[in-house]
Biopython code that builds the backbone (N, CA, C, O; Angstrom):
import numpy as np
from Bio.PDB.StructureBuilder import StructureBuilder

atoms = [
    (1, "UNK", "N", (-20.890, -180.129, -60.929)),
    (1, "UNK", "CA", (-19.808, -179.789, -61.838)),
    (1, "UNK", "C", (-18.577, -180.624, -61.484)),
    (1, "UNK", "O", (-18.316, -180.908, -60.315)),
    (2, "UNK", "N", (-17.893, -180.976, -62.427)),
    (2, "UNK", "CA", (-16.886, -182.245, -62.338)),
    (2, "UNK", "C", (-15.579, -181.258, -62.644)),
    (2, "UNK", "O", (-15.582, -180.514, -63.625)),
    (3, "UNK", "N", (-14.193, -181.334, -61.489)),
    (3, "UNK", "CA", (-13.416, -180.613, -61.421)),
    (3, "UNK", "C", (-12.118, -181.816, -61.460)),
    (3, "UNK", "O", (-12.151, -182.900, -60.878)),
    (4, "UNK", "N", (-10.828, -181.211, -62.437)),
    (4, "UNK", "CA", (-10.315, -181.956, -61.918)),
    (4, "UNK", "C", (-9.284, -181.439, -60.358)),
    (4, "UNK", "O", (-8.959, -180.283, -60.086)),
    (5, "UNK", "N", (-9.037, -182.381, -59.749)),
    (5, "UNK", "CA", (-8.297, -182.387, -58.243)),
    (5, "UNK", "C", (-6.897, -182.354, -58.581)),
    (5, "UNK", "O", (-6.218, -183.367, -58.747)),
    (6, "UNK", "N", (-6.500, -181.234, -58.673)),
    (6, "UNK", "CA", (-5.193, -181.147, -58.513)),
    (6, "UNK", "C", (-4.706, -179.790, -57.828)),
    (6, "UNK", "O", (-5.475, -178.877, -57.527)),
    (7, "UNK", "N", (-3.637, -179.783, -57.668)),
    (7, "UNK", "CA", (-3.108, -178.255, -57.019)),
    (7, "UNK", "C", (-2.931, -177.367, -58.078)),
    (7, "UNK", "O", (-2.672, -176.230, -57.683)),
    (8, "UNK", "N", (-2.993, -177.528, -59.577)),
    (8, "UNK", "CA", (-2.754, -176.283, -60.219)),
    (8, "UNK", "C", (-3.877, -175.920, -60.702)),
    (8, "UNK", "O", (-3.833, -175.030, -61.552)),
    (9, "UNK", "N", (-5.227, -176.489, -60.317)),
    (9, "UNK", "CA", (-6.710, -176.486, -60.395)),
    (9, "UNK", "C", (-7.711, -175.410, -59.171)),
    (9, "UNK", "O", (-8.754, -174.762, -59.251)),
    (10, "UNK", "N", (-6.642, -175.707, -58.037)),
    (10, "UNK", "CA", (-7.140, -175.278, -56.824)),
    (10, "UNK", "C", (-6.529, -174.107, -57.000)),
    (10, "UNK", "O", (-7.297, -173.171, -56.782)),
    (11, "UNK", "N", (-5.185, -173.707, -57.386)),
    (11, "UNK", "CA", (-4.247, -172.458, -57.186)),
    (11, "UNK", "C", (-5.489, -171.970, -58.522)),
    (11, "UNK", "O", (-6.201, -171.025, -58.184)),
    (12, "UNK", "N", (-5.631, -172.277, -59.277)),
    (12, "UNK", "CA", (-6.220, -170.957, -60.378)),
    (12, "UNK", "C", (-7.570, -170.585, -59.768)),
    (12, "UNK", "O", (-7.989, -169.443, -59.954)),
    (13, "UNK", "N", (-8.229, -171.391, -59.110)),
    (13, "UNK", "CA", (-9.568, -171.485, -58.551)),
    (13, "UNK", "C", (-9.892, -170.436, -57.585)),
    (13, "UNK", "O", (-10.899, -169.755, -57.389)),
    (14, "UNK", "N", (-8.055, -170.552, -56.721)),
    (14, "UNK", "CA", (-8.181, -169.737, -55.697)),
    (14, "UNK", "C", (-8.186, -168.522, -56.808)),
    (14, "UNK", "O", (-9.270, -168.057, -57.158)),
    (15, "UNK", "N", (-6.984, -168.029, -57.345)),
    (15, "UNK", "CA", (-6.639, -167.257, -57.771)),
    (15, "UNK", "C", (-7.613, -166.010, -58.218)),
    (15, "UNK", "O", (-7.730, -164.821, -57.920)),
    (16, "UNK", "N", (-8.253, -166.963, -59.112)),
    (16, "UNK", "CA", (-9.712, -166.356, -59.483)),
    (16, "UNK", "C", (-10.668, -165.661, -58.863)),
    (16, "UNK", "O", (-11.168, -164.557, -59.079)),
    (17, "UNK", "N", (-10.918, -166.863, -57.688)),
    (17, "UNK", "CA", (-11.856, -165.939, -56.781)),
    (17, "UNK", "C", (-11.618, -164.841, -55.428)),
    (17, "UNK", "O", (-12.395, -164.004, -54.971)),
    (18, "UNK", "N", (-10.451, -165.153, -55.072)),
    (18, "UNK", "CA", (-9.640, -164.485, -54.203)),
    (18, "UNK", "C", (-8.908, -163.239, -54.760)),
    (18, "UNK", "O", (-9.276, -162.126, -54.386)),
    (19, "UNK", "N", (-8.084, -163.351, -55.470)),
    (19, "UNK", "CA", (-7.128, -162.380, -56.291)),
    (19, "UNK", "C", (-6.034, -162.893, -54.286)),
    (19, "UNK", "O", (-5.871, -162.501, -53.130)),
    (20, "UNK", "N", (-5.876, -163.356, -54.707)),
    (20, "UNK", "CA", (-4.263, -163.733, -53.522)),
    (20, "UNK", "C", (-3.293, -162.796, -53.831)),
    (20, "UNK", "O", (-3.026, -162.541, -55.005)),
    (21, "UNK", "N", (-2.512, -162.035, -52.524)),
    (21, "UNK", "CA", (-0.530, -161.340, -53.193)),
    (21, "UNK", "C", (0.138, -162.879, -53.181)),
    (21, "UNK", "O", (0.956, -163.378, -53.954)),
    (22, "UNK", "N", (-0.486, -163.396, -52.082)),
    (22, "UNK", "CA", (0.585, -164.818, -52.033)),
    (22, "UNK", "C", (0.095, -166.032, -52.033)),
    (22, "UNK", "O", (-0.924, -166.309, -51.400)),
    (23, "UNK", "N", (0.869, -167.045, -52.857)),
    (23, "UNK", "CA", (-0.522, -168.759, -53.125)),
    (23, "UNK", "C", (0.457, -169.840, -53.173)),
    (23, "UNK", "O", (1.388, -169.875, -53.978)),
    (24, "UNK", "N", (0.190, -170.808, -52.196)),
    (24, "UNK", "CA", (1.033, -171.728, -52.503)),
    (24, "UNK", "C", (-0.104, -173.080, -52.432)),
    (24, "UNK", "O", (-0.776, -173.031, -51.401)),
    (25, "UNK", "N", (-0.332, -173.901, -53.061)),
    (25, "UNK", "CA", (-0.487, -174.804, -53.449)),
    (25, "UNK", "C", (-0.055, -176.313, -53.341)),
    (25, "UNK", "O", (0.592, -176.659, -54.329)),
    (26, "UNK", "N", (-0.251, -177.363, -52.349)),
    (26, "UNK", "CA", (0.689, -178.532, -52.187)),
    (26, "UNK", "C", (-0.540, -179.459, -52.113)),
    (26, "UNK", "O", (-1.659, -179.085, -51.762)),
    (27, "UNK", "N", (-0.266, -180.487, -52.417)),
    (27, "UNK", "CA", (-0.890, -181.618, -52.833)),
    (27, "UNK", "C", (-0.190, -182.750, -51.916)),
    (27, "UNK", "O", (0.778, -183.257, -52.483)),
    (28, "UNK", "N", (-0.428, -183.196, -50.785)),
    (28, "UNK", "CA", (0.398, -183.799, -49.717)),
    (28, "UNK", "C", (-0.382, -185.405, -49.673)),
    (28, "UNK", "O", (-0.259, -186.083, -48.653)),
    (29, "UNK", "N", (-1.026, -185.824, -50.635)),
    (29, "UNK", "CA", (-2.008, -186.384, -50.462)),
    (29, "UNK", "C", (-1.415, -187.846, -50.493)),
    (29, "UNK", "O", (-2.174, -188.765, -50.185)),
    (30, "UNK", "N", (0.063, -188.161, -50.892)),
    (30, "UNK", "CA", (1.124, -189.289, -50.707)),
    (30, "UNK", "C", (1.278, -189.387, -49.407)),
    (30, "UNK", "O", (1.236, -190.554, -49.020)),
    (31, "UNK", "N", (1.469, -188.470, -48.455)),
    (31, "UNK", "CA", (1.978, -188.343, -46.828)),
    (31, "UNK", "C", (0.725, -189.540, -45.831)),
    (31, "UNK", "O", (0.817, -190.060, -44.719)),
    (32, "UNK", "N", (-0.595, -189.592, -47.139)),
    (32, "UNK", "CA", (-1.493, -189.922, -46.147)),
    (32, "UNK", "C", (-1.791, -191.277, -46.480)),
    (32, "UNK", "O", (-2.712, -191.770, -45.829)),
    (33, "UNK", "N", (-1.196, -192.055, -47.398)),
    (33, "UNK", "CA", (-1.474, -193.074, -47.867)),
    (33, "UNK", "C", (-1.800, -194.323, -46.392)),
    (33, "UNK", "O", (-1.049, -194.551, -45.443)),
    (34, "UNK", "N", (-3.337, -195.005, -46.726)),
    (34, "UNK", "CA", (-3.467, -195.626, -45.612)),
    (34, "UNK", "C", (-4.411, -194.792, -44.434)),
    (34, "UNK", "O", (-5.119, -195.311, -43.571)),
    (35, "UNK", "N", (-4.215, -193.529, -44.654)),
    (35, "UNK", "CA", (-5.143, -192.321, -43.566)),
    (35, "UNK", "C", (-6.748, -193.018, -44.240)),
    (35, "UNK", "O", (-6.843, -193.690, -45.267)),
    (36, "UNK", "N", (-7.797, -192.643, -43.380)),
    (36, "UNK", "CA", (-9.181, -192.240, -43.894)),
    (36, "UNK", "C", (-9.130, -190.985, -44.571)),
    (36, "UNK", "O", (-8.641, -189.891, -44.290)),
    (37, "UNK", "N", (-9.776, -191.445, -45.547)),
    (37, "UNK", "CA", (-10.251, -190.229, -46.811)),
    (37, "UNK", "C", (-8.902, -190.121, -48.436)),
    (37, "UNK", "O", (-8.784, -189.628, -49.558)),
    (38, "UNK", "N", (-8.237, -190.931, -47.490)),
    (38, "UNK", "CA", (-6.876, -191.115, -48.867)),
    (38, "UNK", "C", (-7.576, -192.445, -50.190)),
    (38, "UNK", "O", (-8.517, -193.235, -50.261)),
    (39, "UNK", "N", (-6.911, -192.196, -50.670)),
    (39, "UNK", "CA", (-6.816, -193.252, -52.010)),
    (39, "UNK", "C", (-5.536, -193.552, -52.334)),
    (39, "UNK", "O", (-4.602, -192.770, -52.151)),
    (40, "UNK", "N", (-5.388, -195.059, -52.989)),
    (40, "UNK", "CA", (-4.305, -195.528, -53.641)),
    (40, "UNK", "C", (-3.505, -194.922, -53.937)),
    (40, "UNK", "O", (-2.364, -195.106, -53.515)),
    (41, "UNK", "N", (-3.959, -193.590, -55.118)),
    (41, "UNK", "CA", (-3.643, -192.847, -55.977)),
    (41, "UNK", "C", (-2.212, -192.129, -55.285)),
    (41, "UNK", "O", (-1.127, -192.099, -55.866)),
    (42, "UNK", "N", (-2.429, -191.671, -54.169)),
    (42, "UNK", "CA", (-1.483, -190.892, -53.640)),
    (42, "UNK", "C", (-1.712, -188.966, -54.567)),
    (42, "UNK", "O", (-0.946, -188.033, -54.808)),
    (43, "UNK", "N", (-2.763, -189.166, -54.726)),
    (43, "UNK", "CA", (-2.726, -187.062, -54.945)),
    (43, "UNK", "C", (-4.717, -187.149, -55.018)),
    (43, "UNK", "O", (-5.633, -187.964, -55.128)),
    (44, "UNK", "N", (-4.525, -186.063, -54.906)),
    (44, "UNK", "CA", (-6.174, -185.468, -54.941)),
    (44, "UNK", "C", (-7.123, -185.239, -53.503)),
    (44, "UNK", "O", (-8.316, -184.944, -53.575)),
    (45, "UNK", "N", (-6.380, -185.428, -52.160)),
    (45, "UNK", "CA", (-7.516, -186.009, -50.857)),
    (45, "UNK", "C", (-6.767, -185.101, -50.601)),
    (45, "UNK", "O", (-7.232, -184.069, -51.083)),
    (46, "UNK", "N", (-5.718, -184.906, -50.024)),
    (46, "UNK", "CA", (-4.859, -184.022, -48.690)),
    (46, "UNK", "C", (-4.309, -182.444, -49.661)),
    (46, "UNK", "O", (-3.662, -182.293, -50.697)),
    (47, "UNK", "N", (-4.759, -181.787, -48.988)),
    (47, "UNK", "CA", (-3.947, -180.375, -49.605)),
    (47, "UNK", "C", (-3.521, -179.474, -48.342)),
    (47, "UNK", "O", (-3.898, -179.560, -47.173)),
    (48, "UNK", "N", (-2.667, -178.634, -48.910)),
    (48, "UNK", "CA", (-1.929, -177.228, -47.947)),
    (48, "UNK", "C", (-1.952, -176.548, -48.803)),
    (48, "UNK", "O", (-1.547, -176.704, -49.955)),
    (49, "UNK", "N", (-2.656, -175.339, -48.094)),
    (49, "UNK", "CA", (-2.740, -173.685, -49.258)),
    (49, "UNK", "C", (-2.014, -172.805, -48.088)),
    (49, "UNK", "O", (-2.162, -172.863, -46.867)),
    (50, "UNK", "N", (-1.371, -172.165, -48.702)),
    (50, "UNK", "CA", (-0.511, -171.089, -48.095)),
    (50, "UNK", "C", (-0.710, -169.737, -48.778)),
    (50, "UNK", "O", (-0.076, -169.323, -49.749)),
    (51, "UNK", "N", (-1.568, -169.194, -48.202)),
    (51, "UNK", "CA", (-2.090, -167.784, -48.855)),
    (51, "UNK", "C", (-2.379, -166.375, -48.117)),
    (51, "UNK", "O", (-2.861, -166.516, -46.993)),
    (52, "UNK", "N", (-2.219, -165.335, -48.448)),
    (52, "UNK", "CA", (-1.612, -164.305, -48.289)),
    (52, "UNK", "C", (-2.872, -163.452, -48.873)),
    (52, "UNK", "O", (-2.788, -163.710, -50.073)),
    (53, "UNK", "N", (-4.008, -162.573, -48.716)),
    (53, "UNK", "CA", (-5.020, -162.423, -49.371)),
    (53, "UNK", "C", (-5.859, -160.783, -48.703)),
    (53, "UNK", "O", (-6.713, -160.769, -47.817)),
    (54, "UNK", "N", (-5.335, -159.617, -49.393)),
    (54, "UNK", "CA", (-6.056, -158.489, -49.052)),
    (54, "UNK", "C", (-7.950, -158.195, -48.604)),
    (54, "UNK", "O", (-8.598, -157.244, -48.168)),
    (55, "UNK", "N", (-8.250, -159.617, -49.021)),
    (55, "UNK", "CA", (-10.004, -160.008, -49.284)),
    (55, "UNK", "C", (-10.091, -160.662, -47.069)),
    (55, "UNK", "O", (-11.076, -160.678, -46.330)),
    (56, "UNK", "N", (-8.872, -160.998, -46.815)),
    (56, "UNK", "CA", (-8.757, -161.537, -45.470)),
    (56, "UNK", "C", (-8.645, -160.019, -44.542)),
    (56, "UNK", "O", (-8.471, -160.255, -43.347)),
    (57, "UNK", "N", (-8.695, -158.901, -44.797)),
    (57, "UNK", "CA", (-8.191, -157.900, -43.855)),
    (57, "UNK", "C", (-9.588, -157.335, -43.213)),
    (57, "UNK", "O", (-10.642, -156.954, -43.723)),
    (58, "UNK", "N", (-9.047, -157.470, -41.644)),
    (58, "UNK", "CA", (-10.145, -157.442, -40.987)),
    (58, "UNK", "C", (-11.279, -158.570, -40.357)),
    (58, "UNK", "O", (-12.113, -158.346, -39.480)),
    (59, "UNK", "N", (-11.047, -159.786, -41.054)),
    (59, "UNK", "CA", (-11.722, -161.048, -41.021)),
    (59, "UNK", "C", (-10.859, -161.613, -39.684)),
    (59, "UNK", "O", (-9.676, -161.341, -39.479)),
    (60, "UNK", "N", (-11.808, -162.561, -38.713)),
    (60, "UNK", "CA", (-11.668, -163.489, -37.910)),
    (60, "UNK", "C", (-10.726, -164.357, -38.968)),
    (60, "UNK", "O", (-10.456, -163.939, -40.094)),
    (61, "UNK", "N", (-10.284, -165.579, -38.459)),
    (61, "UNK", "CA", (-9.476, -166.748, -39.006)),
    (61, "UNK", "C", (-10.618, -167.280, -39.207)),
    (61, "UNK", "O", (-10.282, -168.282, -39.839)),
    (62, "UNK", "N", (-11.617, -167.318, -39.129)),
    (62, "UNK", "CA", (-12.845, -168.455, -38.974)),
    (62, "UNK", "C", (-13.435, -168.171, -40.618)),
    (62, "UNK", "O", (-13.682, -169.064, -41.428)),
    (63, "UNK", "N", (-13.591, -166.578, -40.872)),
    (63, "UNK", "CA", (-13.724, -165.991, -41.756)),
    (63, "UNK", "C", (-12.746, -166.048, -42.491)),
    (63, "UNK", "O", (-13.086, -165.977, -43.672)),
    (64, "UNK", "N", (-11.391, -166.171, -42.303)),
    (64, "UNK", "CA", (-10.722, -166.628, -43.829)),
    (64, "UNK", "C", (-10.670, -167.851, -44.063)),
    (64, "UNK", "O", (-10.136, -168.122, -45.138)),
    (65, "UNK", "N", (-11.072, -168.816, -43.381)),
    (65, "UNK", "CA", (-10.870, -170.057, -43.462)),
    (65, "UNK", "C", (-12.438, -170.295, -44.796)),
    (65, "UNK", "O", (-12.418, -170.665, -45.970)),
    (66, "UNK", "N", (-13.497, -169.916, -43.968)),
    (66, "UNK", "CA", (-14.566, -169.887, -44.958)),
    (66, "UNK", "C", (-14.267, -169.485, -46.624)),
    (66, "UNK", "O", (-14.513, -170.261, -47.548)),
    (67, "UNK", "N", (-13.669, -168.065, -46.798)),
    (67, "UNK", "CA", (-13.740, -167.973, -47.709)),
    (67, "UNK", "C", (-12.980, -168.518, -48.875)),
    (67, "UNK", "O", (-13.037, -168.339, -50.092)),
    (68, "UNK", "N", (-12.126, -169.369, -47.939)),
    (68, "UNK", "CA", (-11.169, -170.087, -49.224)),
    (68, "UNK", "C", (-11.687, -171.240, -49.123)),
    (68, "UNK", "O", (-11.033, -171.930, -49.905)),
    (69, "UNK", "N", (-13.032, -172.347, -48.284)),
    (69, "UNK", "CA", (-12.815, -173.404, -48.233)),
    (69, "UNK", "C", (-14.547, -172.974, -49.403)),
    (69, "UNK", "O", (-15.158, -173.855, -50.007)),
    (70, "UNK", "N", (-14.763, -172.167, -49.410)),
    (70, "UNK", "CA", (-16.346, -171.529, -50.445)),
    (70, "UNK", "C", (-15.495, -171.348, -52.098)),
    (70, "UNK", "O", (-15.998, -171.858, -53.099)),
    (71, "UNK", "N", (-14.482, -170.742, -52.147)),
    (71, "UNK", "CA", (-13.787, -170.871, -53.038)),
    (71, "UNK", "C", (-13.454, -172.406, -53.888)),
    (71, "UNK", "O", (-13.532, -172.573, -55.105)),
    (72, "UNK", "N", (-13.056, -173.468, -52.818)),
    (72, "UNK", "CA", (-12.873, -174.754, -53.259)),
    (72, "UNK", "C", (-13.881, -175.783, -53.260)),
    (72, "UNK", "O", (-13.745, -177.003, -53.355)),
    (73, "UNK", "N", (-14.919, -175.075, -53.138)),
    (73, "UNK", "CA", (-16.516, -175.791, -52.959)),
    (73, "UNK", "C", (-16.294, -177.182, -53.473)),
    (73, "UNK", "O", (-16.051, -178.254, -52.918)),
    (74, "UNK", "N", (-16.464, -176.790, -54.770)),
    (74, "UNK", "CA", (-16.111, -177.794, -56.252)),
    (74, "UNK", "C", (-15.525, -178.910, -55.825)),
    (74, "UNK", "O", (-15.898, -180.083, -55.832)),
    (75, "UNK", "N", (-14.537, -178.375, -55.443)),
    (75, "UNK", "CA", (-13.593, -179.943, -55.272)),
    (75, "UNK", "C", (-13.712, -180.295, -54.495)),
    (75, "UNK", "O", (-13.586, -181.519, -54.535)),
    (76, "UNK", "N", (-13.955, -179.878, -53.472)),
    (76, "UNK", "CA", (-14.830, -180.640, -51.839)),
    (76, "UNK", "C", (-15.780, -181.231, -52.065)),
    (76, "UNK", "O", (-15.969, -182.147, -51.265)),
    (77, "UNK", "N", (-16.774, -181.090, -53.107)),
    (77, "UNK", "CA", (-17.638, -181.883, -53.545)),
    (77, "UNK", "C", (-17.101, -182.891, -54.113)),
    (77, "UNK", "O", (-17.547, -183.981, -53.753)),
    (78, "UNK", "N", (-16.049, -182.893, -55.110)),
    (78, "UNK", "CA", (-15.601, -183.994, -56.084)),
    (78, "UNK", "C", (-14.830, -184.893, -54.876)),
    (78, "UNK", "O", (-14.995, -186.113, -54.890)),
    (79, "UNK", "N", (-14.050, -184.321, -53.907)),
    (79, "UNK", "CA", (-13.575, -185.696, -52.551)),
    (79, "UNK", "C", (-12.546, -185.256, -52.360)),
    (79, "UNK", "O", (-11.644, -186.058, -52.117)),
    (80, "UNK", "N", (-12.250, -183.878, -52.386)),
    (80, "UNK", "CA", (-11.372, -183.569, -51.292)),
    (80, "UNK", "C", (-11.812, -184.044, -49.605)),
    (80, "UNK", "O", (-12.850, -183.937, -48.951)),
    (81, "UNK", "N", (-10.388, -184.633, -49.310)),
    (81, "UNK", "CA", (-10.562, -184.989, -47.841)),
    (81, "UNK", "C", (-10.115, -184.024, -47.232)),
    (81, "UNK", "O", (-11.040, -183.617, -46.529)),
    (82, "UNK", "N", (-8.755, -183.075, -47.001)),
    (82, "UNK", "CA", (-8.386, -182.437, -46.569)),
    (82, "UNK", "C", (-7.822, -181.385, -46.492)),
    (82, "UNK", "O", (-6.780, -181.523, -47.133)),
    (83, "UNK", "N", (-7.886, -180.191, -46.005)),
    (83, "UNK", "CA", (-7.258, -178.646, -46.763)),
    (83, "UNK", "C", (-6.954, -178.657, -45.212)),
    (83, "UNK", "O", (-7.748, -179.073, -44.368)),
    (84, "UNK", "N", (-5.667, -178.133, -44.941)),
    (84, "UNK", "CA", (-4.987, -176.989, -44.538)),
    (84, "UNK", "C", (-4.260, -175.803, -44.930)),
    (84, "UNK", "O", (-3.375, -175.607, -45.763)),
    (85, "UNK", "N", (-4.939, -174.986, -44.018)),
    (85, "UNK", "CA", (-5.227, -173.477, -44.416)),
    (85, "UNK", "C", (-4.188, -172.905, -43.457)),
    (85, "UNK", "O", (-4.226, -172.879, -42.227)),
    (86, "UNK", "N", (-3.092, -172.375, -44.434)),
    (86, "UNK", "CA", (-2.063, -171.138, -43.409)),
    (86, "UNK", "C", (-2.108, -169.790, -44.553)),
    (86, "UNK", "O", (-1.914, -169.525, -45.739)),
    (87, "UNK", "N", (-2.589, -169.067, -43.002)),
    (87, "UNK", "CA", (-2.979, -167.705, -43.534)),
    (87, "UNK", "C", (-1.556, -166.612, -43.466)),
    (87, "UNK", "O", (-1.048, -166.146, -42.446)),
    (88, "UNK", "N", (-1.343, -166.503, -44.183)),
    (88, "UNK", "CA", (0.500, -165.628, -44.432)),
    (88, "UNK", "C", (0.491, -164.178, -43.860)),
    (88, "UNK", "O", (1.508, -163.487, -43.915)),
]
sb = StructureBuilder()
sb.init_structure("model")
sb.init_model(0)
sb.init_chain("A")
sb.init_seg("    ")
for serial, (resi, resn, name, xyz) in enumerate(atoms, 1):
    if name == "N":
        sb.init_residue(resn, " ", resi, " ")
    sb.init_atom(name, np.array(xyz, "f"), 0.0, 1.0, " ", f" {name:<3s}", serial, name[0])
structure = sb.get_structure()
């Protein structure tokens, strides 16, 4: 399935499958220009999610990390290079 890579793609994605209280969404993928796994482009490789998520209570970090990086399957397939995950 062909997704497009953006942060207001990933925020509904999360949104959807998570139900988040809190979502932040950044697309940092300019910061890396020149990194491995970047492109020209400057957006679509590097992300930061900042999320806040009642579906996390009780879970290891290992376990919320999973369930939001199962959430963004899609676009990890399409070439996401990078997610960082801060759990709120």
């Amino acid at each position: 399935m062909s997704v497009s890579i953006t942060a207001p793609a990933m925020d509904a994605a999360l949104r959807l499958r998570l139900q988040p209280s809190a979502l932040e969404v950044i697309d940092e993928s300019y910061q890396h220009a020149g990194h491995v796994g970047a492109d020209d482009s400057g957006v679509g490789t590097h992300f930061r999610i900042r999320i806040a998520c009642p579906a996390f209570d009780g879970k290891s970090r290992v376990a919320r990390h999973r369930l939001v990086y199962d959430a963004l399957q899609d676009f990890i397939d399409q070439g996401v290079h990078a997610i960082a995950i801060e759990v709120l």
